[in-house]
C-alpha positions as CSV (number, residue, x, y, z in Angstrom):
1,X,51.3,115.4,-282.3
2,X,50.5,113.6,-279.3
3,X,48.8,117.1,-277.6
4,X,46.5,117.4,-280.6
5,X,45.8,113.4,-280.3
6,X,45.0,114.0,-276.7
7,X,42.5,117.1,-277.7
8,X,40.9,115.4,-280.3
9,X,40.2,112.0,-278.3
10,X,36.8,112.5,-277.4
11,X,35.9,114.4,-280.7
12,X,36.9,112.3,-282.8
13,X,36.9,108.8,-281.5
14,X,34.6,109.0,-278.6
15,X,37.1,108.1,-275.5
16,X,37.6,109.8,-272.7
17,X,41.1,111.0,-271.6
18,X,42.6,109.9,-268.2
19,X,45.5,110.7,-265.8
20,X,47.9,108.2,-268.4
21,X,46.9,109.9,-271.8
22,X,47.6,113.4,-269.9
23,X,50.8,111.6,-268.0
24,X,51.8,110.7,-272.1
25,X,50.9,114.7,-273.6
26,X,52.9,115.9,-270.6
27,X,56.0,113.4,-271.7
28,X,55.8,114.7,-275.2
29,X,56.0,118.5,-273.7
30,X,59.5,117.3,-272.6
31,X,60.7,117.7,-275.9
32,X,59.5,120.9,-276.3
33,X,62.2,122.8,-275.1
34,X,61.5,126.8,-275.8
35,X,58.2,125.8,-274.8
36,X,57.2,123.0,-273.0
37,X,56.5,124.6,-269.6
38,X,53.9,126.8,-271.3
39,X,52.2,123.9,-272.8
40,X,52.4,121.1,-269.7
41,X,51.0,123.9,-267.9
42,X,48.1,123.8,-270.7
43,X,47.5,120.1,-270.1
44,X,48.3,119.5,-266.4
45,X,45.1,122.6,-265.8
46,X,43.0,121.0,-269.1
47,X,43.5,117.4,-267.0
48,X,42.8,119.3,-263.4
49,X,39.8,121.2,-265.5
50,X,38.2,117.9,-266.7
51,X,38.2,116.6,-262.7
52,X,41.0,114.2,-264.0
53,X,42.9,113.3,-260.7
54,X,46.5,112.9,-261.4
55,X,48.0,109.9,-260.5
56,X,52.2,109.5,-259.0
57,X,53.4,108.7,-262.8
58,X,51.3,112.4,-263.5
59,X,52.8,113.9,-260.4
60,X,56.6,112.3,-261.5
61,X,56.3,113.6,-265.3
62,X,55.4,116.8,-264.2
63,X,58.1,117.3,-262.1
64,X,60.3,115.9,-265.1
65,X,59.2,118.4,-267.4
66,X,60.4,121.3,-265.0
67,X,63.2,119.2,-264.6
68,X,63.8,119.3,-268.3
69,X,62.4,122.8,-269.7
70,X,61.8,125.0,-266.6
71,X,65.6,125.9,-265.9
72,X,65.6,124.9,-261.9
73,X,62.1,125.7,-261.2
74,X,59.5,123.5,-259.5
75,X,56.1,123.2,-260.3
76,X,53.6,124.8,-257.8
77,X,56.6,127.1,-257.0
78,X,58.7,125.3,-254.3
79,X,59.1,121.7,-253.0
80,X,56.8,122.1,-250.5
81,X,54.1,123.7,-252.3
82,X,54.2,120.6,-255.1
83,X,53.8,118.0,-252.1
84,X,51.1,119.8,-250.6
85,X,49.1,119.3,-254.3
86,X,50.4,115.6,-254.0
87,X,49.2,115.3,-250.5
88,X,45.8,117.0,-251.7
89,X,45.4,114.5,-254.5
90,X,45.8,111.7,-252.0
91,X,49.2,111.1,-253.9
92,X,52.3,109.9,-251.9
93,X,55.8,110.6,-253.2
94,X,58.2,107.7,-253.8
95,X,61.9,107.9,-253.7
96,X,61.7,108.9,-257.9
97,X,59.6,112.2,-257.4
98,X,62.6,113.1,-254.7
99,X,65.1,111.6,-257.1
100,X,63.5,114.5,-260.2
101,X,63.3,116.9,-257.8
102,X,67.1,116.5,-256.5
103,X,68.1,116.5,-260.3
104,X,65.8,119.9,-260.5
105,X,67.4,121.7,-257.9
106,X,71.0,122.2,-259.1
107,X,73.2,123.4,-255.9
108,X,70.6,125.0,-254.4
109,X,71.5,123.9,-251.1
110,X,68.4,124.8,-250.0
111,X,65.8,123.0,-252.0
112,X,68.2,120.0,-251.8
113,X,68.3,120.3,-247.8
114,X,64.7,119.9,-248.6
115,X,63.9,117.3,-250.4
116,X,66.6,115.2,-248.4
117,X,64.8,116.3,-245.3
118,X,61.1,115.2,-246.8
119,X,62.6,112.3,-248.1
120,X,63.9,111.7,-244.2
121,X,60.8,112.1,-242.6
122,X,58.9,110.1,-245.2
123,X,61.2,107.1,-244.1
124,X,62.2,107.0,-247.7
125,X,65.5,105.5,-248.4
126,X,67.3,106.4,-251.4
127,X,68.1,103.0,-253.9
128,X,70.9,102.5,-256.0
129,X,69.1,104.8,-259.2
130,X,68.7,107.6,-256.8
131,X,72.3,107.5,-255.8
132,X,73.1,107.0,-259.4
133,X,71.3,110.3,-260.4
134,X,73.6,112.2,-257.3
135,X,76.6,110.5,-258.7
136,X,75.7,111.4,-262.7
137,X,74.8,115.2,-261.5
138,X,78.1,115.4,-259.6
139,X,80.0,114.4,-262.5
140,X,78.3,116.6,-265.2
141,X,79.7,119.5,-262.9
142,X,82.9,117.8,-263.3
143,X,83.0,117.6,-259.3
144,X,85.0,114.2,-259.1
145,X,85.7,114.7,-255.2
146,X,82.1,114.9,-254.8
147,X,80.7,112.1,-256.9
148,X,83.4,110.2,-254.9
149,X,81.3,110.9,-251.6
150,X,78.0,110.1,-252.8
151,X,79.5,106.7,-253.9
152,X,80.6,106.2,-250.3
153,X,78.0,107.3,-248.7
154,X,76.2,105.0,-251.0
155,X,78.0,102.1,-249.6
156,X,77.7,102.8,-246.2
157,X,73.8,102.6,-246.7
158,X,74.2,99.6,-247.8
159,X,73.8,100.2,-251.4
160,X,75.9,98.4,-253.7
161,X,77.0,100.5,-256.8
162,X,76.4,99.0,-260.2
163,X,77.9,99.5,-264.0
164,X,76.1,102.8,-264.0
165,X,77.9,104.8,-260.8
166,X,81.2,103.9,-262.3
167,X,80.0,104.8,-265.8
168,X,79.3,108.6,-264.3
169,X,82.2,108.3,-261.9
170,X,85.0,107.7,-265.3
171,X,82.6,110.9,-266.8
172,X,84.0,113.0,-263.4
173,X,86.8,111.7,-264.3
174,X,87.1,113.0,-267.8
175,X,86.2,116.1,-266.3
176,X,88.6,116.6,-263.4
């Protein structure tokens, strides 16, 4: 529904589209499992099409729909390939983009060595969501030991773990 309310904006009601309308279709492709990469490929090149420059919420959604439909891959083909559209846009990635892209790679070591690395020479510093997500993947591969690390490794960057990283530590848990 809301990729035929985003076609029929300007045909029906006169108002022109802009990075947020195309930031909400590409949310609604998220739910479109068999098919959403298909058709948030349709509206990120409609929005690019229309001169439409995408903003970081675009850029972050984007990435969230590969992380959701596109079983491990990244949009633009690699890591460095999406930041070099980002860069190109005049976009600059915040600690979320590398947060959905972490979540995106799996255990690929490499794409994980990666985005840790760009996140590095960004000066980005992970936050307590970002280690959350790390803890929450751990434990969804029922690798307790591991979750366990990123928790301290958490700490000794000085961030302090909340409800949430002890909510996906007792799911390791479960699973250990």
């Amino acid at each position: 529904e809301a990729l035929n309310l985003l076609g029929g904006m300007e045909e029906k009601f006169d108002v022109t589209p802009d990075a947020r309308s195309f930031t909400h279709a590409l949310e609604a492709c998220c739910d479109r499992k068999a098919d959403g990469i298909e058709l948030g490929d349709l509206v990120w090149n409609d929005m690019k099409r229309r001169a439409i420059r995408p903003d970081l919420l675009a850029y972050n959604q984007y990435v969230r729909l590969y992380g959701e439909c596109g079983n491990g891959r990244v949009p633009f083909g690699s890591v460095g390939a999406l930041l070099e559209q980002m860069r190109r846009s005049r976009v600059e990635p915040d600690v979320r983009t590398f947060h959905v892209l972490e979540c995106l790679a799996g255990n690929d070591e490499d794409v994980l060595c990666e985005v840790r690395g760009e996140m590095k020479r960004r000066g980005l510093k992970a936050d307590v969501v970002f280690g959350n997500g790390r803890v929450s993947k751990r434990a969804r591969d029922g690798d307790l030991e591991g979750a366990r690390a990123i928790v301290r490794d958490m700490v000794g960057d000085g961030l302090k773990p909340d409800v949430r990283t002890y909510q996906a530590l007792s799911l390791a848990c479960r699973r250990d």
